[in-house]
C-alpha positions, 0 to 999 in steps of 0.5 A, spaced: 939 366 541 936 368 547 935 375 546 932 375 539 928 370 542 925 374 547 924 380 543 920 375 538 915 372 543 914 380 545 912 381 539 908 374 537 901 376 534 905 380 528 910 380 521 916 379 527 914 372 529 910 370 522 918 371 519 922 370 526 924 377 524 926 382 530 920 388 527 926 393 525 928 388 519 921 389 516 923 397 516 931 396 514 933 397 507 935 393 501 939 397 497 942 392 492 939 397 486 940 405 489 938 410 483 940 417 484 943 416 490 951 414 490 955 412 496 949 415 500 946 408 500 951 405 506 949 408 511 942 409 510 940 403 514 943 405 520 940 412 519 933 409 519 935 405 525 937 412 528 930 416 526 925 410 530 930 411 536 929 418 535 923 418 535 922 414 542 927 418 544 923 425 543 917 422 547 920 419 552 924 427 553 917 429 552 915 427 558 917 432 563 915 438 559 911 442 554 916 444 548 915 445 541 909 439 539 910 434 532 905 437 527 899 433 528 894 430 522 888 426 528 882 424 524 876 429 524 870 427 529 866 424 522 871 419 523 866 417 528 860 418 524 863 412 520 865 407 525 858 402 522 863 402 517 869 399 520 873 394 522 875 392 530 881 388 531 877 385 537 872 383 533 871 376 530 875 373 524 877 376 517 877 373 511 883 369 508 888 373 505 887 373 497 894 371 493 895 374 488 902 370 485 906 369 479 913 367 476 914 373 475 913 377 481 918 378 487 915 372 491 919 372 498 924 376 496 927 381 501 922 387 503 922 394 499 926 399 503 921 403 505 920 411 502 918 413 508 920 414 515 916 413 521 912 419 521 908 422 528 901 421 527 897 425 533 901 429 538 899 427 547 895 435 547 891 432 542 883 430 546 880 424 544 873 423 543 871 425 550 876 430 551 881 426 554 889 428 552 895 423 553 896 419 547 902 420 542 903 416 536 908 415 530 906 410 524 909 408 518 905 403 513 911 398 511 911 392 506 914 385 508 917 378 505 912 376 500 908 382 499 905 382 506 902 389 508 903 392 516 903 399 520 908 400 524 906 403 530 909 407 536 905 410 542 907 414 547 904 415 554 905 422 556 898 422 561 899 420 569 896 412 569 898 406 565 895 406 558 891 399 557 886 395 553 888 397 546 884 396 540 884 399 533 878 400 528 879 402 520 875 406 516 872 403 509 878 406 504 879 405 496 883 400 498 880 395 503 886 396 508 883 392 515 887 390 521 889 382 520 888 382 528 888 384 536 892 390 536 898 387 541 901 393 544 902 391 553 900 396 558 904 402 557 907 405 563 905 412 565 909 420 564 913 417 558 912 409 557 913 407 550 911 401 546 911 399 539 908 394 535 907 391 527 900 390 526 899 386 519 894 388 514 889 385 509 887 389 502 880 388 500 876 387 506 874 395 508 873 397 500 869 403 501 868 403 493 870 410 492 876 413 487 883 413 491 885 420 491 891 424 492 894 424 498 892 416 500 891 416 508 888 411 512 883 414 517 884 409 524 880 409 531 885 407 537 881 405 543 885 405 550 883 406 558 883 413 557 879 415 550 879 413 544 882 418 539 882 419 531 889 418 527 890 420 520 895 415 517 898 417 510 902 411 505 905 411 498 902 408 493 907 401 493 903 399 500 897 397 496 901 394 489 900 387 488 906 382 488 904 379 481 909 380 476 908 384 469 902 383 465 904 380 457 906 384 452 901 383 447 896 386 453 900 391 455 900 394 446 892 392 446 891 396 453 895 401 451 893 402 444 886 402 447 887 408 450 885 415 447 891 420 446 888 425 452 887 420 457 896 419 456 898 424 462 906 425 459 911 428 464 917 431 463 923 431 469 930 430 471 933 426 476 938 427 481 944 424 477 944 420 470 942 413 472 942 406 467 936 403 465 938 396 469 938 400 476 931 403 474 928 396 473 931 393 479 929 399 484 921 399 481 921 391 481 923 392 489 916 396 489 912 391 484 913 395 477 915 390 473 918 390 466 914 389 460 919 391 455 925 395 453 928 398 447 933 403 445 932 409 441 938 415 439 939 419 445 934 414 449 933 409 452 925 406 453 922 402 458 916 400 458 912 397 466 906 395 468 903 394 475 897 392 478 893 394 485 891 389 490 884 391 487 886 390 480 886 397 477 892 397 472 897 402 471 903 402 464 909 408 464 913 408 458 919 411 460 925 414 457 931 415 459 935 421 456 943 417 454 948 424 454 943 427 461 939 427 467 932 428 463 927 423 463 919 423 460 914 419 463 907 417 460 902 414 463 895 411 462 890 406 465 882 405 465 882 408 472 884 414 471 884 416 478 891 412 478 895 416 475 897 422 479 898 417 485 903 413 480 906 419 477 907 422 485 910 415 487 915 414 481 917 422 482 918 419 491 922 412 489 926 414 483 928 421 487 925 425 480 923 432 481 918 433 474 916 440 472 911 443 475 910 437 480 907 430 478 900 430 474 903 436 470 
């Protein structure tokens, strides 16, 4: 088709022409296991595809006048200091991808709905480096086919000349997230240009050797014609899950077993409406949570999961599932204990679970 044809060789260089997908399918929404959510599913992929006109819409109004700004989260000027440790997608070669596959992970299956719409990154009042203004950006870190990690990139041009010779440079962050390439963005036109991009990403290149902590961000560098300015880029957990399937159920006991009893965080929580254990395993394998076991109690049914991040720090739950209600306990253990909160706060986002007094409690 013609028209698909010109929008993928607009986009050569990312996901979209790796896959032969338009980029909107990598942030369209598969909701063959909806949890808590009713009839709503249906028309969640058209909301979505409504939120990215949204967004381009308002800063294409923006152009013309001050109003009521985004609330902005740039980067600090450390971010500067830093940038011996980054990584430029002008510069040379990366490393080859590292697969981490198995039967019994979703290998080329559809990409996991994203839980996150596109969200504004740096508002066009917002100096650069040098005290230039004009740039506004919206991101989003997406999953792809097979496991691939991209950031999806929307930018604005809001100063009076064209916006050209874009590059992009990561901080050094728990998880090694690096560009694969180029930032390929065109020459964006002036008072209100728009234009948008899906830059595939790679684990393990930027490891800053740190814990991960709570919220996770990326702290990103983009450079233009006109400045260089500073974003803060934030992702849930599923980002940085690696697609390799559930670990045995012998080593998932001897783990478990292993841990002490204080080092089991246990959460209590209801869900928005009741839900079977079937769609609980089908909605968390989509995010690479994988079922090592289950088994029936009185009023409960427990599910038992494993995951593992792109930099092999594991992570079990044990979930119980209250039979006659909305109630549901999670324990979680790991033999990194800085997982669990950011474990906890992912499995509160995807399964639509509100936990008393917040997860980590």
């Amino acid at each position: 088709q013609p028209k698909v044809l010109d929008r993928l060789v607009s986009n050569l260089c990312t996901l979209a022409s790796v896959y032969h997908e338009l980029p909107e399918s990598f942030l369209s929404s598969d909701r063959k296991a909806p949890v808590a959510r009713g009839e709503e599913d249906a028309g969640d992929l058209e909301e979505e595809r409504e939120h990215l006109q949204q967004v381009q819409s308002e800063m294409q109004a923006r152009s013309a006048a001050g109003g009521a700004n985004y609330v902005e989260e740039s980067g600090s000027e450390d971010s500067d200091g830093g940038r011996s440790h980054s990584s430029s997608s002008s510069g040379g070669g990366n490393k080859t991808p590292r697969g981490n596959r198995s039967p019994g992970g979703n290998g080329g299956a559809a990409p996991p709905p994203p839980l996150r719409p596109m969200a504004p990154v740096l508002n066009e009042n917002t100096p650069g480096q040098h005290g230039a203004k004009g740039l506004r950006v919206a991101a989003a870190v997406v999953r792809g086919k097979g496991g691939a990690v991209g950031l999806q990139l929307m930018v604005g041009n809001f100063s009076p000349g064209p916006m050209s010779g874009w590059a992009v440079q990561f901080n050094k962050n728990p998880f090694g997230l690096a560009p694969s390439g180029p930032l390929q963005l065109p020459d964006v036109a002036p008072n209100g240009g728009t234009a948008q991009t899906l830059m595939p990403l790679q684990p393990n290149q930027l490891l800053s050797g740190a814990a991960p902590g709570s919220p996770l961000f990326l702290e990103v560098a983009v450079k233009t014609n006109l400045d260089v300015f500073y974003l803060s880029i934030g992702y849930d957990l599923s980002a940085v899950l690696a697609d390799g399937g559930p670990i045995e159920k012998d080593e998932f006991q001897r783990t478990w077993q292993a841990v002490p009893p204080d080092r089991k965080v246990r959460t209590m929580g209801q869900l928005a409406q009741k839900v079977t254990p079937e769609m609980v395993i089908q909605r968390l394998r989509q995010y690479y949570i994988y079922l090592v076991a289950q088994m029936q109690g009185n009023d409960a049914d427990l599910l038992y999961f494993s995951a593992s991040t792109c930099n092999n720090l594991a992570v079990f739950c044990e979930l119980s599932l209250q039979k006659s209600a909305t109630g549901l306990m999670m324990t979680c253990a790991s033999p990194a204990p800085p997982i669990v909160p950011l474990f906890q706060s992912f499995i509160s986002e995807c399964l639509r679970v509100q936990f008393q007094g917040g997860p980590g409690t």
